[in-house]
N, C-alpha and C positions, 0 to 999 in steps of 0.2 A: 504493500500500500504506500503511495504516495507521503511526503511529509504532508502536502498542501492536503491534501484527503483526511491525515491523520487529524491534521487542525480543525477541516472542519466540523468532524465526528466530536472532537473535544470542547468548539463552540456548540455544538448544538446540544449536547449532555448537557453542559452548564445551562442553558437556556431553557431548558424543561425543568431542571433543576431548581429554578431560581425562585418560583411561585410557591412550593413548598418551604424552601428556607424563607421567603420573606413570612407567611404566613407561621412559621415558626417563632420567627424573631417580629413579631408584630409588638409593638409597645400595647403596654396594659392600660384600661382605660383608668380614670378619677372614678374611684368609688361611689361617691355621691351621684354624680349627675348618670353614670349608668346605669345606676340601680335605680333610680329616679325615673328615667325612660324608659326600663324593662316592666315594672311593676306600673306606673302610670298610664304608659302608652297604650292605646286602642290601634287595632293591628287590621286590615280587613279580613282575614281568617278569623279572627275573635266569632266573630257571627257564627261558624259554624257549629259550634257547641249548643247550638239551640236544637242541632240534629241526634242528640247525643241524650240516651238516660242511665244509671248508673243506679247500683243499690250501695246500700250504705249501712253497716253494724256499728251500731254505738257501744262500748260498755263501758261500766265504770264499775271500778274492782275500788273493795276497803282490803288493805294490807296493814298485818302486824308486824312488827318491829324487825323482824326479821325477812319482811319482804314476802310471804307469803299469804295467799289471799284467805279473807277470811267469809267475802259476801260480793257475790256478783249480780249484776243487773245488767240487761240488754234491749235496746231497743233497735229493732230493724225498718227502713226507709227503702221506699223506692223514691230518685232522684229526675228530675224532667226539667228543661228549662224553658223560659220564655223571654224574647228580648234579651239574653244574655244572665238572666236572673233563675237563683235555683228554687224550684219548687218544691217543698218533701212534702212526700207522702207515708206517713206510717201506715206500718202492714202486720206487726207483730213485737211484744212482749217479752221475752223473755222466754222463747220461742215458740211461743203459741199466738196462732193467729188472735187480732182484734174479736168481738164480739159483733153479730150484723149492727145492731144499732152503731156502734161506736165507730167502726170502721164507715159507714155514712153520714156520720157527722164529720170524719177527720175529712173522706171524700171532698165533703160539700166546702168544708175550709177552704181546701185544696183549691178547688177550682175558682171560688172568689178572691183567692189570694193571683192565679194564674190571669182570671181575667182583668184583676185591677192592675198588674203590670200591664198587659196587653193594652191596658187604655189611657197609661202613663201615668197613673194616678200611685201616690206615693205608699211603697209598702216599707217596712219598719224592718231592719236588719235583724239578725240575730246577735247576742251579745255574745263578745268573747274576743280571743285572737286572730285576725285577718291579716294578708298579707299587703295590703292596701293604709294598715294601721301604724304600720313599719315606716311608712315613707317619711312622716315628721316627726317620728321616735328616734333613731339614733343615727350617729354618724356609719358611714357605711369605705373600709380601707381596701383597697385590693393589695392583695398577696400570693395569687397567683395562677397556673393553672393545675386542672387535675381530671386526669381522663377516668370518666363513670358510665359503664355501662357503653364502652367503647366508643363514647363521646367526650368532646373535649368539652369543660367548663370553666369558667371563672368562677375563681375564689375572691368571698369578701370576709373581712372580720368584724363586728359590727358591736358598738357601743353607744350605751343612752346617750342623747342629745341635752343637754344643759338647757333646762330651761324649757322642754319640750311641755307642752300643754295639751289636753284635750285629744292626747295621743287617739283613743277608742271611740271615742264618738259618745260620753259621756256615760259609757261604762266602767265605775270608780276601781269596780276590783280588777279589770283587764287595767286601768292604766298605773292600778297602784303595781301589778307585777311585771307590764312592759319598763316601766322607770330603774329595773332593778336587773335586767338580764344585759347578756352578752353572749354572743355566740357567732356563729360561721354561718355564710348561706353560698351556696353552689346555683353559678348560671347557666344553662346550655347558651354555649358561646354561637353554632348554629343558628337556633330557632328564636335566641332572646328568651328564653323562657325560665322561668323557678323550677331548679331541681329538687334543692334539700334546701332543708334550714335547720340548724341546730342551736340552741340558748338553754341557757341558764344562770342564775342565780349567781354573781358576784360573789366569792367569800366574804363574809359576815354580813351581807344584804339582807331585808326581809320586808316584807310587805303585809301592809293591813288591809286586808281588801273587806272588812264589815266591821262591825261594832265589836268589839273583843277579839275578832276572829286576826290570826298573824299567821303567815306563810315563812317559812322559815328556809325550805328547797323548794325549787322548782324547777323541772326538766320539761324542755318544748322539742318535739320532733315533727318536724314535716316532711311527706315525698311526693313527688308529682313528676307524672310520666307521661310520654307520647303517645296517641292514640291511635290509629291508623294513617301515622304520620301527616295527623293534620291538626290534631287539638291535644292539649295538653291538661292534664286532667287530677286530681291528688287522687294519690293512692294511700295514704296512712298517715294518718297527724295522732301523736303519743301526746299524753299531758302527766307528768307525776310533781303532786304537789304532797309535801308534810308540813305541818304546823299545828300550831296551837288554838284553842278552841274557849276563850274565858275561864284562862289561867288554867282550869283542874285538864282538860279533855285534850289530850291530841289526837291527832288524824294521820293518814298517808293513803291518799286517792290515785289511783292511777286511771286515768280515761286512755279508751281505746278506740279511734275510728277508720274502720277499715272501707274500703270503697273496693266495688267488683264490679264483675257482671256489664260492662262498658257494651254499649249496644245502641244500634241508628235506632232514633224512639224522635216523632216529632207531634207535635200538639197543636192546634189552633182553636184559640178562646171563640 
């Protein structure tokens, strides 16, 4: 082979070469304003999830000191959305289906709840931790990437915001224990979307979230997964809280919510 030949063989390796290495050596974004446009941002796939219904098992397990459970509870949903809003429907107890009356009443909630979004008319969130809550809760640091599930993601590490207010939307016990956590959240650097998110509790933090009531641990687990590589969806949010209960009573709750059963399901009010 020619030298002029060898050269050009050697330019054009490097030249295929080259989009991989940059995309390697890609600089990392600013924490803040990415994760600001990840979790903010409305996307036009967003829509699609209105085609999409989901079941959902709740439970909340009491645990002794030693971490084993002592009394479990379950509630099971079927999941449907409307306008990008989730609609639950309960379907069972502690595994036994509803009663006919009771299961007609949740129905009929159900669907005046489905068509007061379809008519834009304002429906009342659920309380607790969202990831929508997060945005004017804490600072948010990139640190790096980390391939999950043979996807590449950004990593952030994330700490309360000084001064943040009204983090929950005016639910006192989510924001007395957002003010109090730190933790790590994973981004599919692809799709822009929430992987994981992991927090907890500062050493020696604690939070009051009622009238005597003080939290003393708290562990937050979230996951959320690609659906027929179009919508992205959770698959498992963990909560384990211990603390104190007016002085004499402690606690250690662990909530468990599992998501399945992902399936094309569409509804019109």
């Amino acid at each position: 082979m020619s030298r002029v030949r060898i050269a050009s063989v050697a330019v054009w390796s490097l030249a295929l070469a080259l989009p991989a290495t940059a995309q390697e050596e890609r600089p990392l974004p600013e924490g803040n304003a990415y994760v600001r446009s990840v979790i903010g941002g409305a996307r036009p796939q967003d829509a699609l999830i209105n085609d999409y219904s989901y079941d959902v098992e709740e439970s909340r397990e009491r645990l002794d000191g030693e971490g084993r459970t002592t009394s479990r509870e379950t509630r099971r949903y079927e999941v449907y959305f409307v306008k990008t809003r989730p609609v639950r429907r309960l379907v069972s107890k502690n595994g036994a289906p509803l009663r006919t009356t009771e299961q007609a009443e949740v129905d009929r909630r159900a669907e005046a709840q489905a068509r007061a979004i379809a008519e834009g008319r304002t429906v009342s969130e659920q309380p607790g931790l969202r990831l929508s809550t997060l945005l004017d809760s804490f600072d948010f640091k990139t640190v790096g990437r980390e391939d999950r599930e043979d996807r590449k993601t950004l990593v952030f590490d994330f700490e309360p915001r000084k001064n943040a207010q009204s983090r929950a939307g005016g639910d006192r016990a989510a924001d007395a224990v957002i003010g109090i956590l730190t933790g790590r959240l994973h981004v599919d650097e692809a799709d822009r979307r929430v992987a994981r998110l992991e927090a907890r509790n500062a050493p020696g933090q604690k939070a009051s979230v009622a009238t005597g009531v003080k939290v003393g641990t708290f562990e937050l687990l979230m996951e959320y997964g690609a659906i027929d590589g179009q919508v992205w969806l959770p698959r498992k949010v963990v909560t384990l809280a211990t603390g104190r209960a007016f002085l004499f009573k402690t606690f250690r709750i662990r909530n468990t919510t599992t998501y399945s059963n992902y399936r094309r399901f569409r509804v019109d009010t």
